[in-house]
VEXTI-724661 format. One record per residue: residue in three letters; x, y, z of N, C-alpha, C, CB in turn. Coordinates in steps of 0.001 Angstrom, whole numbers, plus 500000, padded with zeros to 6 digits. Glycine has a CB too. Example, Ala and Ser with C-alpha at 12.3 -4.5 7.8 and 13.67 -1.06 7.14 Angstrom:
BEGIN
ALA513190494310507800512300495500507800513200496700507800511308495527509046
SER512850497750507080513670498940507140512900500030507870514084499402505725
This chain:
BEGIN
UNK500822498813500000500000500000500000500869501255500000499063499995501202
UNK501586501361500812502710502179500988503526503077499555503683501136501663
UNK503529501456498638504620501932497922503741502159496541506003500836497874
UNK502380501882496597501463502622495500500976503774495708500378501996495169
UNK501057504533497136501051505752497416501807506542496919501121505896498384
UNK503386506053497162504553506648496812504228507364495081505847505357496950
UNK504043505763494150504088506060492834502904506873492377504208504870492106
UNK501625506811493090500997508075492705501230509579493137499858507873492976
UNK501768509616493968502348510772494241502981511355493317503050510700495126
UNK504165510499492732505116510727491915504643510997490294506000509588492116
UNK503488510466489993502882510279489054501952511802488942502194508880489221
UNK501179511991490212500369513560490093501433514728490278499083513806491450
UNK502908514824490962503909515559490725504323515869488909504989514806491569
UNK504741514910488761505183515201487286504105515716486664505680514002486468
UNK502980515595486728501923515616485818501363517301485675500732514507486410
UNK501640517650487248501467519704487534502493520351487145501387520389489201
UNK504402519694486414504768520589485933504865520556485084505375520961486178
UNK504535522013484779504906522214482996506111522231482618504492523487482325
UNK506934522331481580508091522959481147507752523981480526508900522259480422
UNK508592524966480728508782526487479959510122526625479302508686527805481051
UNK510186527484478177511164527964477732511751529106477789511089527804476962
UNK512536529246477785513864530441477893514992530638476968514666530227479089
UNK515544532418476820516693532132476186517816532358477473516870533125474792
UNK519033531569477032520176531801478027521386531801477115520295530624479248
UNK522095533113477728522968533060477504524360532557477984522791533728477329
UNK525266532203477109526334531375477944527419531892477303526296529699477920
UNK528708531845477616530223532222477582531125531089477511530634533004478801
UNK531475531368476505532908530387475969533663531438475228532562528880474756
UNK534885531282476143536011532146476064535470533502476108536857531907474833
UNK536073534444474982535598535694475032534339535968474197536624536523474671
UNK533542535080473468532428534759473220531251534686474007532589533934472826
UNK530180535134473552528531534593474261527666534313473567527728535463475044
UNK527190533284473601526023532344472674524452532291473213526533530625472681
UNK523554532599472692522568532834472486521578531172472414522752533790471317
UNK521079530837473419520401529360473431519087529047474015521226528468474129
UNK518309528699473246516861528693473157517017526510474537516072528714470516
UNK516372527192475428516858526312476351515260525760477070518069527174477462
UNK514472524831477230513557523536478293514130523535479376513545521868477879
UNK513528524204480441513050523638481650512362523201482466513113523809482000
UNK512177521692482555511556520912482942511890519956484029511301520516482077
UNK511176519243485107511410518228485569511256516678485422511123518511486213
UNK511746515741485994512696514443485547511560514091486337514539514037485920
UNK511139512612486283510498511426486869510560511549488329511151510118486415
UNK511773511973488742512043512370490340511888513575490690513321512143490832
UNK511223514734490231510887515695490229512317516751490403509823515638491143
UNK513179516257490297514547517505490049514196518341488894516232516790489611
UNK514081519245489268514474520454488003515666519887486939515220522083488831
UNK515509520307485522516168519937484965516305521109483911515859518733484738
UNK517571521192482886517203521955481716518255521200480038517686523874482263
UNK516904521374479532517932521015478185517769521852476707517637519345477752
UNK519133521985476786519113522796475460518004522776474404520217522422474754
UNK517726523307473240516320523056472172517610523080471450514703524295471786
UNK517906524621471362518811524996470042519882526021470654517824525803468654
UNK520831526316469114521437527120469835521572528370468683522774526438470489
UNK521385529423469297520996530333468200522038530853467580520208531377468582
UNK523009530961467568524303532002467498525180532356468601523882533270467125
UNK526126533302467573526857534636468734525902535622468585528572535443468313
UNK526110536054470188525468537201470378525207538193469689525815537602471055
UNK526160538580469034526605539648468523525729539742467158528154539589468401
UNK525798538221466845524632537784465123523300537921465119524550536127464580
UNK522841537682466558521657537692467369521116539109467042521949537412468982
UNK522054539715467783521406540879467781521418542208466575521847541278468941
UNK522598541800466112522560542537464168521533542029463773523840542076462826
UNK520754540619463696519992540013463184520418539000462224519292540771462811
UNK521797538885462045522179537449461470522360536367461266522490537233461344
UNK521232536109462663521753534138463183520649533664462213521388533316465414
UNK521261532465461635520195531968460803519288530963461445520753531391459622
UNK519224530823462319518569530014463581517430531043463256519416529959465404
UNK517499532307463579515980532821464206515112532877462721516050534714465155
């Protein structure tokens, strides 16, 4: 009984979060990249995030040259 409690629990947890998206930016070297990024949670309810895409350099982003957008 116990441990079918557990898994519905676990089962109506996952089920109330949504994932949303975001952009984030990140740094490599003297560079910053522009990344269309999922955050969502895992079966165990940890927060998680995973990349979608990755848009460019910043810099293309915002002239308007990444061919991503």
């Amino acid at each position: 009984m116990t441990r079918y409690f557990v898994v519905s629990i676990a089962t109506v947890c996952s089920r109330r979060y949504s994932s949303d998206m975001f952009v984030k930016l990140t740094t490599s070297g003297p560079r910053q990249y522009v990344k269309l990024v999922e955050a969502y949670r895992d079966n165990a309810g940890i927060a998680r995030q995973r990349i979608i895409a990755t848009l460019g350099r910043l810099e293309a982003v915002r002239a308007g040259k990444a061919d991503s957008l």
